[in-house]
N, CA, C and O atoms as a printed pandas DataFrame, in Angstrom:
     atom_number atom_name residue_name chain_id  residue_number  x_coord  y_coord  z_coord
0              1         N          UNK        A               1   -6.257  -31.891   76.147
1              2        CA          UNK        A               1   -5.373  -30.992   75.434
2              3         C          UNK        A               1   -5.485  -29.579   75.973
3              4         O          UNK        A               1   -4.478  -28.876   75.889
4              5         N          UNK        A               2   -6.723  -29.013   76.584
5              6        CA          UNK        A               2   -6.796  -27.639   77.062
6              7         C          UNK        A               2   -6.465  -27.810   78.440
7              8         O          UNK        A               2   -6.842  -26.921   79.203
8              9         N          UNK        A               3   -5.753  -28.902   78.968
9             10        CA          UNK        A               3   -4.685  -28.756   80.017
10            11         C          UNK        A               3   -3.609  -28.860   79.770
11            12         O          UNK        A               3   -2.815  -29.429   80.519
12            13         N          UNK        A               4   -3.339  -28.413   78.814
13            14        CA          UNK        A               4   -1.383  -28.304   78.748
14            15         C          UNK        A               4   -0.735  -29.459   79.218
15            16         O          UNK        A               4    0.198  -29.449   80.020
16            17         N          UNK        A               5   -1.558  -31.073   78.392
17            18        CA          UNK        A               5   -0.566  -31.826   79.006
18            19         C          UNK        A               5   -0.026  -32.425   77.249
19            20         O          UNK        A               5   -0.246  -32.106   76.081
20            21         N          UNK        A               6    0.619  -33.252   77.856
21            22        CA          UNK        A               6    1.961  -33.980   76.947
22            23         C          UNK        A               6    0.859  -35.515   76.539
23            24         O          UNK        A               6    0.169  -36.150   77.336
24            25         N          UNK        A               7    1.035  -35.753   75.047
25            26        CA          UNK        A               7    0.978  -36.977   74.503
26            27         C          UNK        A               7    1.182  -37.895   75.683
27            28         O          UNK        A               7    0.195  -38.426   76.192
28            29         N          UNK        A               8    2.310  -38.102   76.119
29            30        CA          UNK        A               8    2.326  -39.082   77.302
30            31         C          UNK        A               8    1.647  -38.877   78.347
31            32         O          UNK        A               8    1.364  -39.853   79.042
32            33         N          UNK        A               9    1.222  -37.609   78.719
33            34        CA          UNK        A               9    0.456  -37.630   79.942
34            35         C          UNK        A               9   -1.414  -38.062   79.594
35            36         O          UNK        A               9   -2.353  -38.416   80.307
36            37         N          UNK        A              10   -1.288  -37.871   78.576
37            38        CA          UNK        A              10   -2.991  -38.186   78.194
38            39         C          UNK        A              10   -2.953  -39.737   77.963
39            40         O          UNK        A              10   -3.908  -40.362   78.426
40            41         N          UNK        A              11   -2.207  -40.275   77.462
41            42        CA          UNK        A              11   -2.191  -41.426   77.132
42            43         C          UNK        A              11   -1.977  -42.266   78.608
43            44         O          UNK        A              11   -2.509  -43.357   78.403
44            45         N          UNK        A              12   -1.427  -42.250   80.027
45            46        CA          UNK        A              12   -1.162  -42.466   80.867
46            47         C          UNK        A              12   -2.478  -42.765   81.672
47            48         O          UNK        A              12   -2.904  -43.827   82.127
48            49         N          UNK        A              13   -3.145  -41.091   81.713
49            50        CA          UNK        A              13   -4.303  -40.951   81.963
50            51         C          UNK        A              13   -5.876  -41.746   81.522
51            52         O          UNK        A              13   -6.986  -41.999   81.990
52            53         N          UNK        A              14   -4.927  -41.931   80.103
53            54        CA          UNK        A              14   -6.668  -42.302   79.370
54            55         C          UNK        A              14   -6.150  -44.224   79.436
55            56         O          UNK        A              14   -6.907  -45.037   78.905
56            57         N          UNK        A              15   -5.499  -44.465   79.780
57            58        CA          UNK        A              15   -4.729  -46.107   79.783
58            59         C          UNK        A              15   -4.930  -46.626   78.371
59            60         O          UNK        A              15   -5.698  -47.493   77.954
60            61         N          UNK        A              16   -3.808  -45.672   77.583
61            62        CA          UNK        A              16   -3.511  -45.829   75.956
62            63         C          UNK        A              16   -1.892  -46.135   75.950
63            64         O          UNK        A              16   -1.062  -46.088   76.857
64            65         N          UNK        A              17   -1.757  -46.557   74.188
65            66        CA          UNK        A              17   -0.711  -46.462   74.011
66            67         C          UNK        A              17    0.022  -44.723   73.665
67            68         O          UNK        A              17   -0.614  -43.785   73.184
68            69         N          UNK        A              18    1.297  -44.706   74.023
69            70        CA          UNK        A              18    1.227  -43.678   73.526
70            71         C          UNK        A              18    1.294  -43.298   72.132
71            72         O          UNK        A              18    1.205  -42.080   71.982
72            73         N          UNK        A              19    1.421  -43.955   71.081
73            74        CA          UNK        A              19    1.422  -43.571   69.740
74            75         C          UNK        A              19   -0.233  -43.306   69.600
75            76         O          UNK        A              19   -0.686  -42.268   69.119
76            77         N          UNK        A              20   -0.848  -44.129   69.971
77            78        CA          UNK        A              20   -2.756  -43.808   70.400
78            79         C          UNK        A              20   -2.830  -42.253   70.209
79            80         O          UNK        A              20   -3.300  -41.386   69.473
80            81         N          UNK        A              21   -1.886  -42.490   71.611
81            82        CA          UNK        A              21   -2.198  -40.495   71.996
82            83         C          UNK        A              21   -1.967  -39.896   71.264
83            84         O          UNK        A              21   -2.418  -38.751   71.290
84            85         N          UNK        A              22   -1.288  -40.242   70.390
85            86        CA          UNK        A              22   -0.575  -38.768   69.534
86            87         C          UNK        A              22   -1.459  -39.325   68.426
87            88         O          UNK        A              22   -1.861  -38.328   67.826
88            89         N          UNK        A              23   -1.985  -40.461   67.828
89            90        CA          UNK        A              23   -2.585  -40.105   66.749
90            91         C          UNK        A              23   -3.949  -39.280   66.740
91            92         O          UNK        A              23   -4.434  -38.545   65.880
92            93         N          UNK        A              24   -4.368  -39.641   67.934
93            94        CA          UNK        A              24   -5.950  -39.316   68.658
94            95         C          UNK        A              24   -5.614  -37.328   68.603
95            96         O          UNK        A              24   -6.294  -36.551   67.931
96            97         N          UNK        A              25   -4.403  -36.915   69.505
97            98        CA          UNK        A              25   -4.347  -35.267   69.794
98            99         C          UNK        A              25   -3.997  -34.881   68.289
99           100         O          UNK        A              25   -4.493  -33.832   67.878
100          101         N          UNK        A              26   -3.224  -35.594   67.457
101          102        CA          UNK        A              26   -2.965  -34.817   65.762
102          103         C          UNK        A              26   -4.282  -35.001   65.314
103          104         O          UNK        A              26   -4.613  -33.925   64.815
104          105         N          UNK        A              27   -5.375  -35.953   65.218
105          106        CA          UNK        A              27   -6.439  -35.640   64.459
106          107         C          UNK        A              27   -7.474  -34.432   65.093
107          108         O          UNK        A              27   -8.176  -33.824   64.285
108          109         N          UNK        A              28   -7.576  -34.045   66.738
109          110        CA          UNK        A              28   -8.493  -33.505   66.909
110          111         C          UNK        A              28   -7.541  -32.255   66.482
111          112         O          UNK        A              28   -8.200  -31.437   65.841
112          113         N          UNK        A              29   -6.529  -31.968   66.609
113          114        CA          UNK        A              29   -5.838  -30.833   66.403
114          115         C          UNK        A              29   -5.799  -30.194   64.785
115          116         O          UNK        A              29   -5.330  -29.066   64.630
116          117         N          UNK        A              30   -6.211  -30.819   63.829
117          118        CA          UNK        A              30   -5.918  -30.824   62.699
118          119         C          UNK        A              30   -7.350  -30.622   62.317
119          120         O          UNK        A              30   -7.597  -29.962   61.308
120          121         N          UNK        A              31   -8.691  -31.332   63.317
121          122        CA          UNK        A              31  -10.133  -30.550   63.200
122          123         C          UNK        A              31   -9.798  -29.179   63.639
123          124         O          UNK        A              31   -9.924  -28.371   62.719
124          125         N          UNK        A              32   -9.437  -28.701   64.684
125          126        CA          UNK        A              32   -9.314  -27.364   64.941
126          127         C          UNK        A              32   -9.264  -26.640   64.035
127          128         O          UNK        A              32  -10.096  -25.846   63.596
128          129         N          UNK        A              33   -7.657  -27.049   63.525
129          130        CA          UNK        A              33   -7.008  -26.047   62.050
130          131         C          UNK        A              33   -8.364  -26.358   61.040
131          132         O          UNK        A              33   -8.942  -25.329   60.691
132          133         N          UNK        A              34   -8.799  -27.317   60.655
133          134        CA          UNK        A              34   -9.601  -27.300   59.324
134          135         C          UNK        A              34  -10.802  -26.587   59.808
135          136         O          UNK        A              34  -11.614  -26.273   58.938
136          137         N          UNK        A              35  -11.141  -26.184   61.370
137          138        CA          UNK        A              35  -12.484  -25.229   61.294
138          139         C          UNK        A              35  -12.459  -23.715   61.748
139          140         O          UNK        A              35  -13.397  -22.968   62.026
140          141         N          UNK        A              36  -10.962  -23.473   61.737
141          142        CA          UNK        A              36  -10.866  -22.314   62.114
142          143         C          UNK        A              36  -10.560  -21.770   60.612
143          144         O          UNK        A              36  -10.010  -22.319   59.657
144          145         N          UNK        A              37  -11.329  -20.026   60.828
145          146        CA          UNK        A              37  -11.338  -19.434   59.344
146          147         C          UNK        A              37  -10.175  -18.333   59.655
147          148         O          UNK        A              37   -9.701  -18.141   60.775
148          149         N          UNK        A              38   -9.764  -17.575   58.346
149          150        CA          UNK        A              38   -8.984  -16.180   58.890
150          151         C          UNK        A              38   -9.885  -15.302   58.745
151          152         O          UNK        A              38  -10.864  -15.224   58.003
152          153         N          UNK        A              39   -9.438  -14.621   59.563
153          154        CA          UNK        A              39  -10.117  -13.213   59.522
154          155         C          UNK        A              39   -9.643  -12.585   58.626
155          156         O          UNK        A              39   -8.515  -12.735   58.154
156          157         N          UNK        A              40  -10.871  -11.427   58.137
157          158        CA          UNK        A              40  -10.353  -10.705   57.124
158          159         C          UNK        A              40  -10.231   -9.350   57.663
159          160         O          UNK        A              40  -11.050   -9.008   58.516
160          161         N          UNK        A              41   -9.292   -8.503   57.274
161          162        CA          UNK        A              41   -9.366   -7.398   57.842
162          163         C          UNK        A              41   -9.958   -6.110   57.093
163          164         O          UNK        A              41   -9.844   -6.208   55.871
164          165         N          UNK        A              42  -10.295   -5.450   57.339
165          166        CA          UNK        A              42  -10.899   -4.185   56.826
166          167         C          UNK        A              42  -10.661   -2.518   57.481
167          168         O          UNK        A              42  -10.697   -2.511   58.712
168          169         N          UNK        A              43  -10.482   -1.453   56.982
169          170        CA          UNK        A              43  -11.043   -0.196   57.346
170          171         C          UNK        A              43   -9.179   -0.022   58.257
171          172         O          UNK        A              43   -8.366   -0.942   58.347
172          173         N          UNK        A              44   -9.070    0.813   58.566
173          174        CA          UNK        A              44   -7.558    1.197   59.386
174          175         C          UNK        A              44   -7.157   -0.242   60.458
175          176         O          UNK        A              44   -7.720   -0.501   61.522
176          177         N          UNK        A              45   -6.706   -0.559   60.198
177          178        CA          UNK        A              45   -5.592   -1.667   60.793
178          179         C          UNK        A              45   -4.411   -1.505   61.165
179          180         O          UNK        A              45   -3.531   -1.543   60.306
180          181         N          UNK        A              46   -4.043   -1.260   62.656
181          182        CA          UNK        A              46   -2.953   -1.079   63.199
182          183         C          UNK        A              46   -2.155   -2.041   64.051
183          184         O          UNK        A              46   -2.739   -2.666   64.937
184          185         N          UNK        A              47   -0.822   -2.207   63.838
185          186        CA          UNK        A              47    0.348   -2.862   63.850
186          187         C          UNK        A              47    0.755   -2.292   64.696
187          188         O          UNK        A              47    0.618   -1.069   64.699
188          189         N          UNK        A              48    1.597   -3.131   66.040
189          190        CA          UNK        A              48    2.981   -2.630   66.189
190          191         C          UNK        A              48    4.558   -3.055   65.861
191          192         O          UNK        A              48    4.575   -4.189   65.384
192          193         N          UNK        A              49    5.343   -2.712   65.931
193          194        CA          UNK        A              49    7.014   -2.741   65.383
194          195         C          UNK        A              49    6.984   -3.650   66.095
195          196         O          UNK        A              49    6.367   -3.761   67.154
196          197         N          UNK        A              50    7.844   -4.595   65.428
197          198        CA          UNK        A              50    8.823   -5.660   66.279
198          199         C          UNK        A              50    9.946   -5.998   65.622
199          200         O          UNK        A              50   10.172   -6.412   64.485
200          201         N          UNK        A              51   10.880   -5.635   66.952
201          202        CA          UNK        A              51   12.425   -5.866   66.136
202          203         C          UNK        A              51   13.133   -7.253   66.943
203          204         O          UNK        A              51   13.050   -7.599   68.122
204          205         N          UNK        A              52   13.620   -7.673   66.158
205          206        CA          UNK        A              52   14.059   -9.127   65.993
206          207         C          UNK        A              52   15.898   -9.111   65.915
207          208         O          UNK        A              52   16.658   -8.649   65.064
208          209         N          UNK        A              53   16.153   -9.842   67.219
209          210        CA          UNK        A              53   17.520   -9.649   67.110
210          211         C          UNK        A              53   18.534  -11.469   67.392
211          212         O          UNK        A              53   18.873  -11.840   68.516
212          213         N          UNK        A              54   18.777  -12.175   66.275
213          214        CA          UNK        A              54   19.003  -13.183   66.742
214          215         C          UNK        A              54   20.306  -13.570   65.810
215          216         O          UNK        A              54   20.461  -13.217   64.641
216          217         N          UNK        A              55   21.278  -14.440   66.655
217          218        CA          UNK        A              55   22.521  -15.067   66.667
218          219         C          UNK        A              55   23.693  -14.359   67.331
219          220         O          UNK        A              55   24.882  -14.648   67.200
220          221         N          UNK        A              56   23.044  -13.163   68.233
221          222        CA          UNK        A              56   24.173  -12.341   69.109
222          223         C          UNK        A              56   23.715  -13.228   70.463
223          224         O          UNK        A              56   23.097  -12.547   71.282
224          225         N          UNK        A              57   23.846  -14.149   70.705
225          226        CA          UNK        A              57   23.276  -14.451   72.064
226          227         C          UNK        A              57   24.610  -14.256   72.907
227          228         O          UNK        A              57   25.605  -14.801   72.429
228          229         N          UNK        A              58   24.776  -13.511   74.166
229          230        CA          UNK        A              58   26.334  -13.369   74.805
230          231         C          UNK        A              58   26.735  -12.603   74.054
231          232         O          UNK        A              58   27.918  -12.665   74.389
232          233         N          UNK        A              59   26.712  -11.747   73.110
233          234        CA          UNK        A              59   27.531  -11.065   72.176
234          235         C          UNK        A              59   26.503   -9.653   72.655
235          236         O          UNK        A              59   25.509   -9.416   71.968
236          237         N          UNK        A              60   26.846   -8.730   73.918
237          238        CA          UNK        A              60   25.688   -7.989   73.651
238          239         C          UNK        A              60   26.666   -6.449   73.233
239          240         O          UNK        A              60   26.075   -5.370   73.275
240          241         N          UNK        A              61   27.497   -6.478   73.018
241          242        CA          UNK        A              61   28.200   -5.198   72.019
242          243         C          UNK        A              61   27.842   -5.154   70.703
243          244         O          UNK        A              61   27.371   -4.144   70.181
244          245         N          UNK        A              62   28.032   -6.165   70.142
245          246        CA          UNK        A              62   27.389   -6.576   68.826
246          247         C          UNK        A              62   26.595   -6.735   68.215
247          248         O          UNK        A              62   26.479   -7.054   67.032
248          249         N          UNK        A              63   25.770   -6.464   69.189
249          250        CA          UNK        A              63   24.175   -6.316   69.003
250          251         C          UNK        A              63   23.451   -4.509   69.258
251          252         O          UNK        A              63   22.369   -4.012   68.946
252          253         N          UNK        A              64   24.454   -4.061   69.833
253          254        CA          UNK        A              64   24.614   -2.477   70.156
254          255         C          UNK        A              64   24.403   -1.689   68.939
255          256         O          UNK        A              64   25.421   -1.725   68.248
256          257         N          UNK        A              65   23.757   -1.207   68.578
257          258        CA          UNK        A              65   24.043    0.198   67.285
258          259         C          UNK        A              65   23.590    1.532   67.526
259          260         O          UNK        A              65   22.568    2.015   68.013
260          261         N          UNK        A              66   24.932    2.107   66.911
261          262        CA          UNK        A              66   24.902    3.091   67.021
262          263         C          UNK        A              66   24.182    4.105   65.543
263          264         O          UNK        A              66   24.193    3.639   64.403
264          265         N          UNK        A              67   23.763    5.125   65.782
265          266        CA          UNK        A              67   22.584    5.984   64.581
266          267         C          UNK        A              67   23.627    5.952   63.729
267          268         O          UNK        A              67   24.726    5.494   64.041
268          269         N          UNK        A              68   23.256    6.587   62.247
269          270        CA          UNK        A              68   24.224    7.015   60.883
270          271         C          UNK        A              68   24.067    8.427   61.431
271          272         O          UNK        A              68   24.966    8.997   60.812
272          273         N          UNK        A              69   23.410    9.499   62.317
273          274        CA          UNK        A              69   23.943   10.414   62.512
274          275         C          UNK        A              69   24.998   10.755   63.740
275          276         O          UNK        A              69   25.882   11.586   63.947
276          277         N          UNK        A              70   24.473    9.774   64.351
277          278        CA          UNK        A              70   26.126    9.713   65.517
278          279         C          UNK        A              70   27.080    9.647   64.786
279          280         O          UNK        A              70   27.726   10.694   64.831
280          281         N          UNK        A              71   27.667    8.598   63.839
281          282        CA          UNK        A              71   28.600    8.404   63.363
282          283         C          UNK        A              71   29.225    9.117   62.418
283          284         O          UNK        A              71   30.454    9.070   62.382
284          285         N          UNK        A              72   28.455    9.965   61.410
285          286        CA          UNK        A              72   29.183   11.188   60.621
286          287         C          UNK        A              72   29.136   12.167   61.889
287          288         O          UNK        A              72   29.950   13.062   61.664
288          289         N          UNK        A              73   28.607   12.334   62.945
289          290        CA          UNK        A              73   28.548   13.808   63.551
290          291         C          UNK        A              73   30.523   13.478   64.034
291          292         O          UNK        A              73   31.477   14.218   63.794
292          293         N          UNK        A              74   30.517   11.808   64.912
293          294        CA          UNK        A              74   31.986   11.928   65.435
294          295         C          UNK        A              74   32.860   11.666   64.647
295          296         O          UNK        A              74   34.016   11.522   65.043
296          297         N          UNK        A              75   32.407   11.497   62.885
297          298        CA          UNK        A              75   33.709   11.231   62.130
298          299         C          UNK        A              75   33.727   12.834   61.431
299          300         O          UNK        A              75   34.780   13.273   60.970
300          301         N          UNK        A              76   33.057   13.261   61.417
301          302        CA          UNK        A              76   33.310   14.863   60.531
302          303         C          UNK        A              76   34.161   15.324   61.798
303          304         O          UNK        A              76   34.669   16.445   61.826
C-alpha cells in the first residue's frame, strides 16, 4: 500500500483474489484510521485562506469579480 499500487496490483502480485485484496487493504487501512489520534491544538494557530471556485469550469468571465468599490465608483 505505501507503493501507490491498486487493489489489483497487490492482489496480482501477492497471487490473490482480488476481492482478497481489497478486503485485506480495507482492514489494514481502517487499523491506520483506528490508531491514528487528532491533534489538539493549542496557544496561536495559524491558517491560511483558501478560496474555492467550482461549477465555472470553461466559464472563466463568470468566475471574474469585480470589487463593490469598483462598481459604485463606475456607477456614481
Amino acid at each position: 500500500m505505501g507503493l501507490n499500487l491498486s487493489n489489483r496490483q497487490i492482489a496480482h502480485e501477492l497471487g490473490l483474489n482480488e476481492d482478497d485484496a481489497q478486503d485485506m487493504t480495507r482492514s489494514l487501512r481502517q487499523g491506520v484510521v483506528d490508531a491514528s489520534t487528532t491533534p489538539t491544538l493549542a496557544g496561536t494557530v495559524e491558517i491560511d485562506e483558501v478560496y474555492l471556485t467550482a461549477g465555472h469550469k470553461g466559464q472563466n468571465d463568470l468566475v471574474k469579480k469585480t470589487s463593490s468599490w469598483t462598481q459604485t465608483a463606475t456607477e456614481g
